[in-house]
ROMAR-883515 format. One record per residue (C-alpha): residue in three letters; x, y, z. Coordinates in pm, 1 decimal. Example, Ala and Ser with C-alpha at 12.3 -4.5 7.8 and 13.67 -1.06 7.14 Angstrom:
REM residues 2
- code, u, v, w
- Ala, 1230.0, -450.0, 780.0
- Ser, 1367.0, -106.0, 714.0
***
This chain:
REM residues 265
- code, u, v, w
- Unk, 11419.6, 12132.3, 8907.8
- Unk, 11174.5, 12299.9, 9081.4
- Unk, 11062.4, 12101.8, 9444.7
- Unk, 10751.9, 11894.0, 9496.6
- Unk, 10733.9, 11988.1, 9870.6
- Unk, 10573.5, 12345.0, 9835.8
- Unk, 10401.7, 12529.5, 9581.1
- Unk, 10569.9, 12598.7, 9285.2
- Unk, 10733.2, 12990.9, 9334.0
- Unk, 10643.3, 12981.1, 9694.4
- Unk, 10306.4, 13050.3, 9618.1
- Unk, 10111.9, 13017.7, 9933.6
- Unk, 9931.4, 12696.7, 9960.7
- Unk, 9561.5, 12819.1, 10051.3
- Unk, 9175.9, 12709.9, 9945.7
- Unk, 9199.9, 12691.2, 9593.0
- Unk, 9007.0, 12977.6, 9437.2
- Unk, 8651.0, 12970.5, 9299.3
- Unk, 8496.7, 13004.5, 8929.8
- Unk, 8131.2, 13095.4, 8831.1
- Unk, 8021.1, 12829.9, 8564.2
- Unk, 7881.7, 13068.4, 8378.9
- Unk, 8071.0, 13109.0, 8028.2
- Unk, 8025.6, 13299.9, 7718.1
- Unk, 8163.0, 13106.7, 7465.5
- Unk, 7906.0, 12936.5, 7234.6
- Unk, 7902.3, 12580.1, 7066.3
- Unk, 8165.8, 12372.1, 7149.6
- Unk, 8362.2, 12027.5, 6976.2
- Unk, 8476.1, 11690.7, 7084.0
- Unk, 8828.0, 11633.8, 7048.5
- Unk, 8970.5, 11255.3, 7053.2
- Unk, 9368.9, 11241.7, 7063.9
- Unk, 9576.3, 10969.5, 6985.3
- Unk, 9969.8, 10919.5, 6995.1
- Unk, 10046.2, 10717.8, 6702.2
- Unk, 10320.8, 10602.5, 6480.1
- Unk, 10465.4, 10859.0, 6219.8
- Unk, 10336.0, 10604.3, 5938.9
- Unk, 9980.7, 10659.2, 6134.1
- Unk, 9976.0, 10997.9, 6135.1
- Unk, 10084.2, 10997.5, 5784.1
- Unk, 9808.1, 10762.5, 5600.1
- Unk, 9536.5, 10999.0, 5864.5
- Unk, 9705.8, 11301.5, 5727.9
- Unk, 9626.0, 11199.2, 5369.2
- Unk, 9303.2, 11130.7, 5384.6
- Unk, 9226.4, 11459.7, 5594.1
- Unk, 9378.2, 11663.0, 5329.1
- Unk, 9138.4, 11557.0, 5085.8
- Unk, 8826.9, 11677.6, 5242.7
- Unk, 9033.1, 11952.7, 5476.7
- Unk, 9193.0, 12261.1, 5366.6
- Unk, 9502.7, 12433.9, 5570.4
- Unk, 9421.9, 12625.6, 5892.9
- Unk, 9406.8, 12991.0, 5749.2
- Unk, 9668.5, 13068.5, 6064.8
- Unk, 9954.4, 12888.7, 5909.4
- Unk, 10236.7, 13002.7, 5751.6
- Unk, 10307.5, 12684.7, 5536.6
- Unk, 10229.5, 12321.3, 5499.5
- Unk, 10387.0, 12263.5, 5918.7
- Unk, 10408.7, 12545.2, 6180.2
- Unk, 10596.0, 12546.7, 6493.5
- Unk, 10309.2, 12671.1, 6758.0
- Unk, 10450.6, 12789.2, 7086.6
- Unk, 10213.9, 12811.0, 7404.7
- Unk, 10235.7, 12993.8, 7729.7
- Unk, 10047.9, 12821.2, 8037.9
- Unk, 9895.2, 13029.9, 8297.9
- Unk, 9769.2, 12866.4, 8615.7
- Unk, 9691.9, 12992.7, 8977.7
- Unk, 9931.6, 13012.7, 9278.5
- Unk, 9753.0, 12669.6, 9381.5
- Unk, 9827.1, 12487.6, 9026.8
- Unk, 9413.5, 12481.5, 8982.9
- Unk, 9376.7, 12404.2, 8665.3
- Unk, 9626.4, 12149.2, 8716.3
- Unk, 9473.4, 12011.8, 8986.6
- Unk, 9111.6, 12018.1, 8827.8
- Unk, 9278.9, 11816.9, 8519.0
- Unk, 9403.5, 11590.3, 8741.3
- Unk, 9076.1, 11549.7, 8965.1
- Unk, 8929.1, 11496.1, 8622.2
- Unk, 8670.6, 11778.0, 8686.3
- Unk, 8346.9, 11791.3, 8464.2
- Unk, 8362.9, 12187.5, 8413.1
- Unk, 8679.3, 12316.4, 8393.8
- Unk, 8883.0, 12587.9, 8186.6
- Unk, 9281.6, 12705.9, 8120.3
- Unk, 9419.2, 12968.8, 7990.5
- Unk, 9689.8, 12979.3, 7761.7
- Unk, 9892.8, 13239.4, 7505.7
- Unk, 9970.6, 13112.2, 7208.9
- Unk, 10286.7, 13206.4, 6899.9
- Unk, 10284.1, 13089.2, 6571.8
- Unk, 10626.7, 13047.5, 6379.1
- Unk, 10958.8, 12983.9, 6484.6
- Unk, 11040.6, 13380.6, 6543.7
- Unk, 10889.5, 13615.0, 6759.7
- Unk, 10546.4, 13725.9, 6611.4
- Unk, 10413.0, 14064.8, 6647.2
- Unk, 10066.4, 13902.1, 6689.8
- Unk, 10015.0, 13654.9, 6946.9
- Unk, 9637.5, 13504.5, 7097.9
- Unk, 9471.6, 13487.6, 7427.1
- Unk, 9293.2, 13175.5, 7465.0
- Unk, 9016.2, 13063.6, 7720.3
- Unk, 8979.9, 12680.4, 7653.2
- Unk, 8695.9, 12512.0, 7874.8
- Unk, 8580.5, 12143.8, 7886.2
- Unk, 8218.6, 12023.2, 8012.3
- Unk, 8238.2, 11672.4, 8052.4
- Unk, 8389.5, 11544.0, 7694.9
- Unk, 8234.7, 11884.4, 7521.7
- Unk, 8532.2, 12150.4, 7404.3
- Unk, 8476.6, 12484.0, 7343.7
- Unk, 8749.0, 12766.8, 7303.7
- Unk, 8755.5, 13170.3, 7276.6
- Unk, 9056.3, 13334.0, 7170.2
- Unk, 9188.7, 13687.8, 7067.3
- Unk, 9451.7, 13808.9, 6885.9
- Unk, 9676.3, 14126.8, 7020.5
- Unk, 9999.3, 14242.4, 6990.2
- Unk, 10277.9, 14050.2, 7130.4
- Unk, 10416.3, 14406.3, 7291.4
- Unk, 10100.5, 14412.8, 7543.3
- Unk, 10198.9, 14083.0, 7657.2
- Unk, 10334.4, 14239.1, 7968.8
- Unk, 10013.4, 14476.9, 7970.4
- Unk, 9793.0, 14131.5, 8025.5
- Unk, 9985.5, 14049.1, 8300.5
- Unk, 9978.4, 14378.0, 8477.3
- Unk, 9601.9, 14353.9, 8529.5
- Unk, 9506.4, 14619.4, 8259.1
- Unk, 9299.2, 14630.5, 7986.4
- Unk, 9476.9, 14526.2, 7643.2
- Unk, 9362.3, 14681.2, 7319.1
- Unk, 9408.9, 14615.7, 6995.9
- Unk, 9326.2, 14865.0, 6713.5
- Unk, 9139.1, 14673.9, 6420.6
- Unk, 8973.3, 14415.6, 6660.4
- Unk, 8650.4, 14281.8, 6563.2
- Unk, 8401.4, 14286.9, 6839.4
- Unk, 8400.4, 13912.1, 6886.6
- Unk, 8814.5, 13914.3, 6928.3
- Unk, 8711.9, 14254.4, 7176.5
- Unk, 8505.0, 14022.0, 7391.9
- Unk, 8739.3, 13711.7, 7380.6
- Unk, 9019.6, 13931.7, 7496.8
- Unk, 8808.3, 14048.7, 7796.7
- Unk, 8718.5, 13698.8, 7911.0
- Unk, 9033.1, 13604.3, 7891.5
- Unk, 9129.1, 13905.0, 8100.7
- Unk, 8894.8, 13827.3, 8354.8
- Unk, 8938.1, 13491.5, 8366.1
- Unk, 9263.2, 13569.6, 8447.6
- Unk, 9269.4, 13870.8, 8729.7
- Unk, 8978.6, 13621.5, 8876.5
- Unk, 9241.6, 13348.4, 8964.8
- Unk, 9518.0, 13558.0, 8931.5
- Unk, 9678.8, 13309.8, 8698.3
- Unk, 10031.7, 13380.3, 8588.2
- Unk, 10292.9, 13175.3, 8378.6
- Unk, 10412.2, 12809.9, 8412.3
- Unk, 10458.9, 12673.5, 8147.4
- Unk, 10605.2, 12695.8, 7828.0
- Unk, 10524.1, 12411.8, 7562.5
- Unk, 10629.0, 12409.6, 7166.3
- Unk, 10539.5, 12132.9, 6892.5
- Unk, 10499.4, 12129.6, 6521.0
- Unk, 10207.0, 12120.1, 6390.6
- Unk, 10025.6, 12018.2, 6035.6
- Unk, 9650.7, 12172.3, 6088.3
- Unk, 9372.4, 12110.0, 5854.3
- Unk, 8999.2, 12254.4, 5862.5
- Unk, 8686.5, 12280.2, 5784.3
- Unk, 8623.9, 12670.6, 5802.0
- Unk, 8242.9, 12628.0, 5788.3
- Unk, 8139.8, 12435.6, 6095.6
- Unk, 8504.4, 12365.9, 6244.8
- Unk, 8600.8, 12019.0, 6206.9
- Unk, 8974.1, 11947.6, 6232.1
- Unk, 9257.5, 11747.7, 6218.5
- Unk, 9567.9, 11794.5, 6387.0
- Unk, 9939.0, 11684.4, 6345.7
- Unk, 10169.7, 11768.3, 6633.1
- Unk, 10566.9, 11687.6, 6609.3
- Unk, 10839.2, 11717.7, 6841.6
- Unk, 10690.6, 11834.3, 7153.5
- Unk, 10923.2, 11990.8, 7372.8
- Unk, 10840.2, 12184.5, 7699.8
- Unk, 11032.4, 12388.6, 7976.4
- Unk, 10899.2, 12608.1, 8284.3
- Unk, 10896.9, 12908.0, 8311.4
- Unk, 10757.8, 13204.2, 8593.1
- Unk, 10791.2, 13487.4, 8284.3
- Unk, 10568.5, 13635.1, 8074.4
- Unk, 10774.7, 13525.3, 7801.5
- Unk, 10712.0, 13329.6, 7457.3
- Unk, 11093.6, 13199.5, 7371.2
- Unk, 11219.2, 13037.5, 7641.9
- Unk, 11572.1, 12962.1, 7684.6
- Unk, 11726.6, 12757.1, 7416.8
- Unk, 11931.1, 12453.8, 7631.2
- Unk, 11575.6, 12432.5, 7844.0
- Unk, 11383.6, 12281.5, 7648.5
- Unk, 11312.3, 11871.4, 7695.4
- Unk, 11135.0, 11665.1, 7524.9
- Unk, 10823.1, 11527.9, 7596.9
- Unk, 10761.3, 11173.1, 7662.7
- Unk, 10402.1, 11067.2, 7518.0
- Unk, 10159.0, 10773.3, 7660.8
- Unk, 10280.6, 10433.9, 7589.0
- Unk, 10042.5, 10307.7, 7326.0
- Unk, 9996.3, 10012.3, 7011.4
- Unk, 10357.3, 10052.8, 6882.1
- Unk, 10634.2, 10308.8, 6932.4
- Unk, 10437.1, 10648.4, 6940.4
- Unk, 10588.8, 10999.7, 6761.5
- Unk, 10313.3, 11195.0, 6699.3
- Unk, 10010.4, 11294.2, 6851.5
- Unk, 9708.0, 11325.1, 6606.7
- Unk, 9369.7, 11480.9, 6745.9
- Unk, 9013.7, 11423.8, 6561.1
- Unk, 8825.2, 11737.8, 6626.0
- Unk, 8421.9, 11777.6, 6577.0
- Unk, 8115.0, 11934.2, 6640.1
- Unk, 7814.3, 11695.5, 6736.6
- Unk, 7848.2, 11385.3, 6472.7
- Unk, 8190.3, 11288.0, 6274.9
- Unk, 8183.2, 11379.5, 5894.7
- Unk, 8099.6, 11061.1, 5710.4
- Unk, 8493.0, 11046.4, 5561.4
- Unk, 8586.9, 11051.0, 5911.2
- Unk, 8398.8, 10786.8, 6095.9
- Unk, 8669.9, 10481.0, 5981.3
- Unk, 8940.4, 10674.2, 6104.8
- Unk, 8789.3, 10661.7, 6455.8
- Unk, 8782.3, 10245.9, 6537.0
- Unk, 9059.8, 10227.2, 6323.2
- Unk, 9238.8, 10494.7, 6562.1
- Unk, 9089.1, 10326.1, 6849.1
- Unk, 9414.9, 10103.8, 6985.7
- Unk, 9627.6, 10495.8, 7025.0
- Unk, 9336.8, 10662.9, 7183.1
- Unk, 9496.9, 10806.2, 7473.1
- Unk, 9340.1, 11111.4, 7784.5
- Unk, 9664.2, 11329.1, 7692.3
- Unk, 9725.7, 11703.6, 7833.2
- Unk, 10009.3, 11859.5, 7703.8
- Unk, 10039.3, 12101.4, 8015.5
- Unk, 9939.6, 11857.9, 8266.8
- Unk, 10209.1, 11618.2, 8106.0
- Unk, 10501.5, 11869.3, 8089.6
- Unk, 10387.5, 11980.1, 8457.1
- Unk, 10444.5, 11619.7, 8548.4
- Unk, 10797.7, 11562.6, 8384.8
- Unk, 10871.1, 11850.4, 8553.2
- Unk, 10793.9, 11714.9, 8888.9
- Unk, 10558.8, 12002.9, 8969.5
- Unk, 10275.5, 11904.8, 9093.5
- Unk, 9966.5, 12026.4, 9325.3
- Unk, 10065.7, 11923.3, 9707.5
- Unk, 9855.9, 12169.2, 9927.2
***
């Protein structure tokens, strides 16, 4: 286990660094979470999937999604999650499927008071090493939105000079709305280990599992209700009916926790 007492890596405990608000992504989403019952998440699942079609990402009904934390040598974004900060952003990589990909995505995700909004780009899972070098990835094919997502996240990240942390892996059932983004999501077995490498697999007696929020009955599952501006009509029961698992859940904060890493300078 990795000590409380100093910084995680002996990073050297100085002034936390600074961010410019400023931020290109457009629109943004609320997301409510919950941590629910399996026979919750079920009877929510069945309803979704009647007005909500499979992400377009996954490779079957359930995916296993694997994500890479980055934060700075001072644990910022941890310590902004935990300060509950109105602007704030983290940076992430993510995998999808249970094998190494050749295609994994950069992701910016920022939060302005209860608003979410989220860039990401895909590139190839051989310039992983690239990102963390401090040069330019490219990826051939790229549309000029995934171009510009890449960069922020590229910036973002020499800025703070973020590196890894974290690694955290669930299973997920994820249905959408392609037109304007609403979402539901299912997410299974979450398991998490740290981790200092630029790495998306981990070491296989490492990972733990995660222990969720104590809520209305014995939870399994964490569900999250994802929308822009108002609910869809077919979702507005779901929400008071949801109401005694509502829960302020991090995944990475959480895992960060377990692990007994936390800010201290």
């Amino acid at each position: 286990m990795i000590s409380t007492s100093t910084c995680l890596a002996r990073d050297h405990c100085g002034p936390a660094p600074r961010f410019e608000a400023e931020c290109t992504m457009p629109g943004g989403r609320l997301e409510l979470k919950y941590c629910v019952p399996t026979a919750i998440a079920e009877s929510v699942l069945a309803l979704a999937r009647t007005h909500l079609a499979p992400d377009a990402l996954a490779l079957g009904p359930q995916q296993r999604i694997t994500s890479l934390y980055l934060d700075t040598a001072q644990l910022t974004f941890l310590r902004w999650h935990r300060e509950g900060s109105s602007d704030r952003f983290k940076l992430r990589i993510r995998r999808y499927g249970e094998h190494a990909a050749p295609v994994v995505y950069a992701e910016v995700k920022r939060k302005t008071r209860s608003v979410v909004r989220k860039c990401r780009a895909p590139f190839p899972v051989e310039a992983l090493q690239t990102l963390f070098e401090g040069s330019d990835v490219t990826n051939d094919g790229a549309t000029p939105q995934d171009v510009e997502s890449l960069r922020e996240f590229g910036r973002r990240r020499r800025v703070s000079g973020a590196t890894p942390r974290m690694l955290i892996t669930c299973v997920r059932e994820s249905l959408r709305d392609p037109e304007d983004g609403t979402a539901v999501t299912v997410d299974r077995d979450l398991r998490f280990q740290p981790t200092l490498h630029a790495d998306l697999t981990g070491q296989e007696r490492a990972w733990r599992m995660m222990r969720l929020p104590v809520t209305a009955g014995q939870a399994t599952t964490v569900v999250e209700l994802k929308y822009g501006g108002q609910p869809p009509l077919w979702m507005e029961p779901l929400i008071p009916w949801l109401a005694p698992w509502r829960v302020s859940f991090s995944k990475y904060a959480t895992a960060m926790g377990e692990s007994a890493i936390i800010p201290t300078c």
